[in-house]
C-alpha positions as CSV (number, residue, x, y, z in Angstrom):
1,X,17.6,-65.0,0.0
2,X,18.1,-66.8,-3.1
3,X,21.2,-66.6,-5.6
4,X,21.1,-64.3,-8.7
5,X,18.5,-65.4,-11.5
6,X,16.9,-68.6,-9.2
7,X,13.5,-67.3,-9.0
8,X,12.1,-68.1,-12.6
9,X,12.8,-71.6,-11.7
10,X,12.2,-72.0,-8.6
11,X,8.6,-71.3,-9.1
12,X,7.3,-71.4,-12.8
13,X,3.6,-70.8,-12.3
14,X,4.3,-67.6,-11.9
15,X,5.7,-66.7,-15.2
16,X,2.7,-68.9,-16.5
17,X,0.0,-66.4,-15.1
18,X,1.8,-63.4,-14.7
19,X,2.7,-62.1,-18.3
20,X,3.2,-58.4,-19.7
21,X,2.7,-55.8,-16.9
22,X,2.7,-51.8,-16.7
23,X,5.7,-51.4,-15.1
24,X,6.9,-47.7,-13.3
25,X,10.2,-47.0,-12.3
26,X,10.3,-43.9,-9.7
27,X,14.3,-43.0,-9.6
28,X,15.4,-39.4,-8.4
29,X,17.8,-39.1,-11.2
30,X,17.4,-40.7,-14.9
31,X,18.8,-40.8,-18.5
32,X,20.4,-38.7,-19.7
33,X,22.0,-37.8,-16.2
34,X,25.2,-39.9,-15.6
35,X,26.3,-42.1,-12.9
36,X,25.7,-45.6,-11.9
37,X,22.2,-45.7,-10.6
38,X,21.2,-44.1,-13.8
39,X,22.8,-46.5,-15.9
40,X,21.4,-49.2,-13.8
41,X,17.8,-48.2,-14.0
42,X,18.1,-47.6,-17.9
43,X,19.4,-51.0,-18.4
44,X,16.6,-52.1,-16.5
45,X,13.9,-50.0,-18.0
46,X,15.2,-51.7,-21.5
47,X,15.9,-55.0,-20.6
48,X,12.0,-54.9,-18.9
49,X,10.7,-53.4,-22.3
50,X,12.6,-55.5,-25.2
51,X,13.5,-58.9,-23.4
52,X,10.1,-59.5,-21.2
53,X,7.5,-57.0,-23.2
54,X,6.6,-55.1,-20.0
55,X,5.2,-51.9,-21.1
56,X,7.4,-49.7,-18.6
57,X,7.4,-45.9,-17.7
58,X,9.3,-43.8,-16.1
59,X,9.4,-41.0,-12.9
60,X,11.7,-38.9,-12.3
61,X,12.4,-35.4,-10.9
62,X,14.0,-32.1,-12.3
63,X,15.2,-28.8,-10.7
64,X,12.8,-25.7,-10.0
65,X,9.3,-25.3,-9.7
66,X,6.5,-26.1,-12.2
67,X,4.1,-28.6,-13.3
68,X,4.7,-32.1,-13.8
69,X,6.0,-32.6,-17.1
70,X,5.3,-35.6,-19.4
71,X,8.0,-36.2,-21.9
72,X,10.1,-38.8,-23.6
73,X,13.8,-39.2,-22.4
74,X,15.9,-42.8,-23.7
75,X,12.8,-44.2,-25.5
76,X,10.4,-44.2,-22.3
77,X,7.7,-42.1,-21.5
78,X,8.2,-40.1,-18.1
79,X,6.8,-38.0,-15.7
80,X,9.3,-35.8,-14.1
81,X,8.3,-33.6,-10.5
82,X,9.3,-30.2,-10.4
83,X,11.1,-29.9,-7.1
84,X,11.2,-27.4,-4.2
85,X,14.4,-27.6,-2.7
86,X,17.4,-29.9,-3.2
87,X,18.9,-31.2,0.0
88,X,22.5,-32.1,-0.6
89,X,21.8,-34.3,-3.1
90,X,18.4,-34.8,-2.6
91,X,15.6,-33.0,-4.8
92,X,12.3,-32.6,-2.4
93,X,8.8,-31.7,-2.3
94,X,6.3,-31.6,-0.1
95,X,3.4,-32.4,-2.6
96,X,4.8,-35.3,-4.5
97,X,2.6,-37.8,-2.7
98,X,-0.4,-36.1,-3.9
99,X,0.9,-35.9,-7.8
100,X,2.2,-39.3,-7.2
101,X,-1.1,-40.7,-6.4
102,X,-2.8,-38.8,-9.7
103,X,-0.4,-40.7,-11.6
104,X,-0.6,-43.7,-10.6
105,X,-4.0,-43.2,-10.9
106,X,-3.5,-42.1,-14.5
107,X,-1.0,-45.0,-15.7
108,X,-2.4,-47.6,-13.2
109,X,0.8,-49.6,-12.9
110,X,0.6,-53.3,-12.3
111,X,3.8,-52.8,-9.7
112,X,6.4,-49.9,-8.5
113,X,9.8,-50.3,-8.5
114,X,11.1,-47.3,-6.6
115,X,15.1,-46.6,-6.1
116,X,17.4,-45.5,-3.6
117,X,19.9,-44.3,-1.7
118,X,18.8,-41.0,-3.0
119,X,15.9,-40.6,-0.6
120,X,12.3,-39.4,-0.5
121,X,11.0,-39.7,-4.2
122,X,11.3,-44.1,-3.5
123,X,9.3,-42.8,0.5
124,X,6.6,-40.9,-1.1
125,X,5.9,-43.3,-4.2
126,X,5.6,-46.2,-1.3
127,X,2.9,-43.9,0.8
128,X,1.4,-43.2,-2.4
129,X,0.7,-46.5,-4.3
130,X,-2.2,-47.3,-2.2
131,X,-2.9,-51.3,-3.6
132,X,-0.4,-51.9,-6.2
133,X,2.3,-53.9,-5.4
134,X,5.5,-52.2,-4.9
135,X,9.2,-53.6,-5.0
136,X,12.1,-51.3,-3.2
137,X,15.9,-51.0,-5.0
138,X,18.7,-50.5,-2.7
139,X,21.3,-49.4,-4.3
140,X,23.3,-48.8,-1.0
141,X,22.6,-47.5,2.3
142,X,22.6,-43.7,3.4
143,X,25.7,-43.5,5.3
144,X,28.0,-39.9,5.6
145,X,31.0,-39.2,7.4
146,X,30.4,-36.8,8.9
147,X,28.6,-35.9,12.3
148,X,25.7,-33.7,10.8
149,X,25.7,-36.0,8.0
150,X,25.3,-39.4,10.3
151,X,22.6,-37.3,12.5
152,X,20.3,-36.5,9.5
153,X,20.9,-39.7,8.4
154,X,19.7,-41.6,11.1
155,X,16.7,-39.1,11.3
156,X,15.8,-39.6,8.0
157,X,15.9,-43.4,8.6
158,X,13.5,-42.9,12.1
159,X,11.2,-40.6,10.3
160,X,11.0,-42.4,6.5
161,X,13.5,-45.0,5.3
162,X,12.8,-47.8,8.2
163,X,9.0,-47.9,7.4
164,X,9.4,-47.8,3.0
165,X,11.8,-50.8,3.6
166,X,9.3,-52.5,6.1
167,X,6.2,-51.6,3.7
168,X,8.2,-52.8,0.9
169,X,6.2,-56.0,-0.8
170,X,9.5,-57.0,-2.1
171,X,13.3,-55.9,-1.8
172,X,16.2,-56.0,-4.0
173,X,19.9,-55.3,-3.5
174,X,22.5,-54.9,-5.7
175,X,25.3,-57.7,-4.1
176,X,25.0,-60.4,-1.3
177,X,28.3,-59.0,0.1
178,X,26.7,-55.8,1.1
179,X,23.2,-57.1,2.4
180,X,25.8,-59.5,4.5
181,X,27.2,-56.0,6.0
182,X,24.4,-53.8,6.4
183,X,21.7,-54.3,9.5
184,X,19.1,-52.6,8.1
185,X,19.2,-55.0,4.9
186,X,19.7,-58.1,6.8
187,X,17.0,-57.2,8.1
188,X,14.5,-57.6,5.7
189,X,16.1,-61.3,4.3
190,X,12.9,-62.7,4.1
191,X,11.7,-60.4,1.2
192,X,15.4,-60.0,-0.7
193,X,16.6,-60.6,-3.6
194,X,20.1,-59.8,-5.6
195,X,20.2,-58.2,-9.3
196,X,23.4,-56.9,-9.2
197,X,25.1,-54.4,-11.9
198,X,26.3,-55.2,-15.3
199,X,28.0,-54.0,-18.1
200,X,27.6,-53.7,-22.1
201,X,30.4,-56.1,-23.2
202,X,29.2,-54.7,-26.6
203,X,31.1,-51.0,-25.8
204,X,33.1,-52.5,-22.7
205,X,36.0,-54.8,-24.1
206,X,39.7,-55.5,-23.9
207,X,39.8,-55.1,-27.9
208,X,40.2,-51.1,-29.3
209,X,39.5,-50.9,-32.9
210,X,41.5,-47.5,-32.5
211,X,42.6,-46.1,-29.4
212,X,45.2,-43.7,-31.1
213,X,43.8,-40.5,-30.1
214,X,43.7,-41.5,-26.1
215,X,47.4,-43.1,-27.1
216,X,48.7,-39.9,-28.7
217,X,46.9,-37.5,-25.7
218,X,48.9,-39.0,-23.0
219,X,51.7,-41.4,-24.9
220,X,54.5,-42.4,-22.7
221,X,52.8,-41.6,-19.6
222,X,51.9,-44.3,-16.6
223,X,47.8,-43.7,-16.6
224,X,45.8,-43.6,-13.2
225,X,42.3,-43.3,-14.1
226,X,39.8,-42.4,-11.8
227,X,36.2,-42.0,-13.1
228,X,33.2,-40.4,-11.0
229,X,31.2,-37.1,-10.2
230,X,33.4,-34.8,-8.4
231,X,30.6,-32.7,-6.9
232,X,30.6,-32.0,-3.1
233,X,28.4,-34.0,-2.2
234,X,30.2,-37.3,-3.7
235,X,33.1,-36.5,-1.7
236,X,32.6,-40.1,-0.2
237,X,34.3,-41.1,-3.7
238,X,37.6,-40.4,-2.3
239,X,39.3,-38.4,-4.9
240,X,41.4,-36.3,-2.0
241,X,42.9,-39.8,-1.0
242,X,43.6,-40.6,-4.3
243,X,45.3,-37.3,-5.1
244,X,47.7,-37.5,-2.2
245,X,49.1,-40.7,-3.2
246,X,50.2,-39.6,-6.2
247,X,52.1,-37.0,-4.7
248,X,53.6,-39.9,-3.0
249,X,54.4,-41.9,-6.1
250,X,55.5,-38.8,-8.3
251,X,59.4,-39.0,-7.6
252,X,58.7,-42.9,-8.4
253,X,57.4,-42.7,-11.9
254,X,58.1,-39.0,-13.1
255,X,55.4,-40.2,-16.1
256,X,52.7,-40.6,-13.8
257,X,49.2,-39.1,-14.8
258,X,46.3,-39.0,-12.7
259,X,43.0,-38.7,-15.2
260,X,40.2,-37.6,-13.3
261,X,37.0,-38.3,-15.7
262,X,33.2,-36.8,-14.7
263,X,32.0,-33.2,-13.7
264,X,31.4,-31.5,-11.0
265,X,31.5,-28.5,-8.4
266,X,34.2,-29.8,-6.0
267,X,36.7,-29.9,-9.2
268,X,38.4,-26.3,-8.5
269,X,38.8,-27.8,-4.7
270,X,40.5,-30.9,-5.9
271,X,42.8,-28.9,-8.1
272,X,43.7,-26.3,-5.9
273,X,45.1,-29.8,-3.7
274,X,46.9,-30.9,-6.0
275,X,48.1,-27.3,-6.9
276,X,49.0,-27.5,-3.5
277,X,51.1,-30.4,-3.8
278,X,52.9,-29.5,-6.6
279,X,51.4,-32.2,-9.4
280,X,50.2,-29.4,-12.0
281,X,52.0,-31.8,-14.4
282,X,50.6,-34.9,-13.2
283,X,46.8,-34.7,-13.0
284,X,44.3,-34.0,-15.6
285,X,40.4,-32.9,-15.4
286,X,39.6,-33.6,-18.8
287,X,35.3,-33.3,-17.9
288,X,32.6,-36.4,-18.7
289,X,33.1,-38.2,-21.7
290,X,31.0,-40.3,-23.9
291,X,30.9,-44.4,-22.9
292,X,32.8,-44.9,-26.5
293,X,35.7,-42.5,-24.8
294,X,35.2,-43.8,-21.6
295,X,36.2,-47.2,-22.8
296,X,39.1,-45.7,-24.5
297,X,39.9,-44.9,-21.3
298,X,39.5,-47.8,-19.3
299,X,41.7,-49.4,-22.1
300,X,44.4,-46.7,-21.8
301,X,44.7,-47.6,-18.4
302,X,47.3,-48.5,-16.0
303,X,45.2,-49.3,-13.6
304,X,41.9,-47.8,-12.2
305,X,40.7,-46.4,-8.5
306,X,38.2,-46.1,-6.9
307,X,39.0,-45.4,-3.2
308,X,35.5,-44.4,-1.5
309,X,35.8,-44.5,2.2
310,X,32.4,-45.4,3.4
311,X,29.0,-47.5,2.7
312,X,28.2,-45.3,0.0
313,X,29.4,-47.4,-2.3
314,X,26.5,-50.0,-3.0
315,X,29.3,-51.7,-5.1
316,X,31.5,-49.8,-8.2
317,X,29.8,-50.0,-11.6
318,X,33.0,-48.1,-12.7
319,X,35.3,-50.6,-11.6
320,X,33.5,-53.8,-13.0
321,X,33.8,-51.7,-16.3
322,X,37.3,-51.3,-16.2
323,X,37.9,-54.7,-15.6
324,X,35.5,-55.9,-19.0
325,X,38.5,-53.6,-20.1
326,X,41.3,-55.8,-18.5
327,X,42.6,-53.6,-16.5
328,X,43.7,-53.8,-13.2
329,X,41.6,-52.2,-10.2
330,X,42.2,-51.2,-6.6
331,X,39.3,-50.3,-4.8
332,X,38.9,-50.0,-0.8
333,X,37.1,-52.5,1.5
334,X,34.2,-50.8,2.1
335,X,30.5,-50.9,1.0
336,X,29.9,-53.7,-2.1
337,X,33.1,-53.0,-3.7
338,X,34.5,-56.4,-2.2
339,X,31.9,-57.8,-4.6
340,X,33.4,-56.2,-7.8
341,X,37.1,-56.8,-6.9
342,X,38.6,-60.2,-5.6
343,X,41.3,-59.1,-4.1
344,X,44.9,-60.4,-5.5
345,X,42.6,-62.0,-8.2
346,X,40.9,-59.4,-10.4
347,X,42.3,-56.3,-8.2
348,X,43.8,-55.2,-5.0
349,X,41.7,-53.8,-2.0
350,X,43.2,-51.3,0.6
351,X,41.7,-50.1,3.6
352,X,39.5,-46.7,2.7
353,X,41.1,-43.3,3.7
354,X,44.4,-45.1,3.9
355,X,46.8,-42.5,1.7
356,X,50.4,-45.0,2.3
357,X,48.2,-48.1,1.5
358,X,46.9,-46.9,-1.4
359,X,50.1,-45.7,-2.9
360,X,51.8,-49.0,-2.7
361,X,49.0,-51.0,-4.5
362,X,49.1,-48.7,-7.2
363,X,53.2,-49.1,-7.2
364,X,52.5,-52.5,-7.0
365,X,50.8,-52.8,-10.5
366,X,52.9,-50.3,-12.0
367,X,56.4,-52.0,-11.2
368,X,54.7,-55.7,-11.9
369,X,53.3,-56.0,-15.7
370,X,52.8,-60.0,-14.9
371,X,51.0,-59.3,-12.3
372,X,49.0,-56.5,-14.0
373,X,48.5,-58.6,-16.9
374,X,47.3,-61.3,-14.8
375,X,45.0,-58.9,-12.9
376,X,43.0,-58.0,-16.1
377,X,42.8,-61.4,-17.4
378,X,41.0,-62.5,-14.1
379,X,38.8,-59.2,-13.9
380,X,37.4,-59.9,-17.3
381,X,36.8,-63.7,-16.6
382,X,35.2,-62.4,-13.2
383,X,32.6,-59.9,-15.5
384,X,31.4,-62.2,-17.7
385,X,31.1,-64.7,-14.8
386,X,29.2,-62.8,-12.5
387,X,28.4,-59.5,-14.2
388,X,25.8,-59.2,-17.5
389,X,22.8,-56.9,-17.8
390,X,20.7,-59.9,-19.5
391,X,20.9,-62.0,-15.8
392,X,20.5,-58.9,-13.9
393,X,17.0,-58.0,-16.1
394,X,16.9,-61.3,-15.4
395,X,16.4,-61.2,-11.8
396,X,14.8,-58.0,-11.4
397,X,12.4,-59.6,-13.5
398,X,11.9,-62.5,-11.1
399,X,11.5,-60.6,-8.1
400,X,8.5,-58.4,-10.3
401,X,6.2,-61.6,-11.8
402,X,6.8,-63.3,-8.2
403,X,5.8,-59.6,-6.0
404,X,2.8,-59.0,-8.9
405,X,1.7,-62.9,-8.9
406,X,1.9,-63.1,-4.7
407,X,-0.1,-60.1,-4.7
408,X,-2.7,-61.2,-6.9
409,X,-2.9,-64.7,-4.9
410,X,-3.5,-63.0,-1.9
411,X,-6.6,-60.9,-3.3
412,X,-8.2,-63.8,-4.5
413,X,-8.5,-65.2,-0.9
């Protein structure tokens, strides 16, 4: 597998022969839906359009039945499947192969790029692309925690996900760390490639030009920010885990605020726990916010957490984010978050599910400003190190020429 961005030089007749393409980009969930994978894919989608001139369009689904719809959403033209039932988190239906193939028919893309963990869109796309060339995102692997979850997991895998990932022309992950731990990733070396996540340095930045109103909402108070969808089926972010240690911390630091930023359906849950445990006075649900607030945030921040407790976690746009912030993270050693924190360098990592653990890593950045301080410093070196959308597109670029140009090549023979 070859570093980050390598591919462009390691073999320039492709970018020679192989110039503007029609490029689709089949993703469950898109623009203006929130969350990581979305903002990965739009970056993408622009990057692809106003850096390399691809001509790019999108698919995506939408609740309920219907027709296919054609419409714009975030300046790209996109096809969105009306869907029959929503498993967990996953929209279905059984006849998006055939209205996959009609559009692909239609739009005659010169390569898919199809994206997971969410499954079955990125499975059906691959049995319906017939010739064109098709290129496989893993964001992270599907992995629950619990029995039923773990059992229709692995049958999804038997039935669909092992034979899109062997079909696959070309694969890309999101962090070498997390290829290095998953078996089903490793396995598949010979056709990987690493674009990892980035973040818009631009809107993400240590420097406020006025942060007063976040200041004045919770002025004086010791800030624990956590940022993510709260619906049930992210429970995997950790939020209970999170919660808990507060209540550990609360005689501590009598100022202590947990800020819970995102939406979702497992919210009145989460506050009837911390109801439970007596900190009505020290969390807040304050809903999503736009990414100007959201950097406000970050900024306001003692420290931000992120303490998933399983693969799930393909890595933890959130917390590289924070630190284009400078501020301190703690995240848990589990799925590619080890590639977003250093631990003792840009962050602290604690063993997932681990409510005492957790607790005294936050403590520990509380009670330590030098050590804080010296946290964010190193976080926002680490960012603009190892972490821009411009060498992402870069890559994901890479791995689309090279997949388009190999494909060619081997018609020709």
């Amino acid at each position: 597998m070859q570093p980050l961005g390598t591919e462009k030089r390691g073999r320039p007749e492709e970018q020679e022969r192989v110039h503007a393409m029609r490029v689709c980009l089949a993703t469950p969930y898109f623009a203006p839906a929130r969350g990581g994978v979305e903002t990965y894919t739009l970056q993408m989608c622009t990057h692809l359009r106003d850096e390399y001139k691809h001509d790019v369009f999108v698919i995506t689904t939408r609740s309920g039945p219907g027709m296919v719809r054609v419409e714009e959403r975030a300046g790209f033209k996109t096809y969105t499947l009306p869907t029959s039932i929503k498993l967990s988190n996953t929209p279905v239906s059984l006849d998006w192969r055939r209205k996959l193939s009609g559009i692909f028919a239609i739009e005659q893309p010169d390569v898919i790029n199809a994206h997971t963990p969410v499954p079955f869109l990125a499975d059906m796309a691959e049995r319906a692309r017939g010739p064109i060339p098709f290129v496989l995102t893993v964001h992270n692997d599907i992995e629950k925690s619990t029995f039923l979850g773990k059992l229709i997991g692995a049958a999804y895998y038997r039935v669909l996900g092992n034979k899109t990932l062997e079909h696959s022309d070309s694969i890309v992950a999101t962090s070498d760390y997390y290829v290095d731990t998953s078996r089903r990733l490793s396995a598949q070396r010979s056709k990987l490639s690493i674009a990892t996540c980035g973040v818009d340095t631009d809107l993400f930045h240590p420097q406020s030009p006025d942060n007063t109103v976040v200041q004045a909402d919770y002025e004086g108070r010791r800030i624990v920010l956590f940022v993510g969808t709260m619906d049930a089926t992210h429970a995997h972010k950790g939020l209970d885990i999170l919660i808990r240690s507060i209540a550990q911390l609360r005689d501590r630091y009598e100022n202590i605020l947990l800020l819970a930023v995102g939406k979702g359906d497992a919210i009145p849950r989460y506050q009837k726990l911390a109801n439970d445990l007596g900190l009505n006075n020290h969390i807040l649900f304050p809903g999503p916010v736009e990414n100007a607030e959201l950097a406000e945030c970050y900024r306001s921040a003692d420290v931000c957490v992120l303490p998933s407790i399983n693969r799930s976690e393909g890595l933890g746009l959130v917390l590289i984010e924070a630190s284009a912030c400078q501020t301190p993270t703690i995240g848990t050693r589990v799925g590619g978050i080890p590639c977003a924190i250093l631990d003792n360098r840009t962050g602290l990592l604690v063993l997932p599910a681990d409510v005492k653990a957790l607790a005294g890593a936050i403590d520990r950045i509380l009670s330590d400003s030098t050590f804080a301080t010296s946290l964010g410093v190193n976080g926002l070196r680490h960012v603009k190190e190892h972490f821009t959308w411009r060498a992402s597109a870069e890559a994901m670029n890479n791995v689309l020429v090279r997949t388009v140009y190999d494909h060619r090549k081997e018609c020709q023979q």
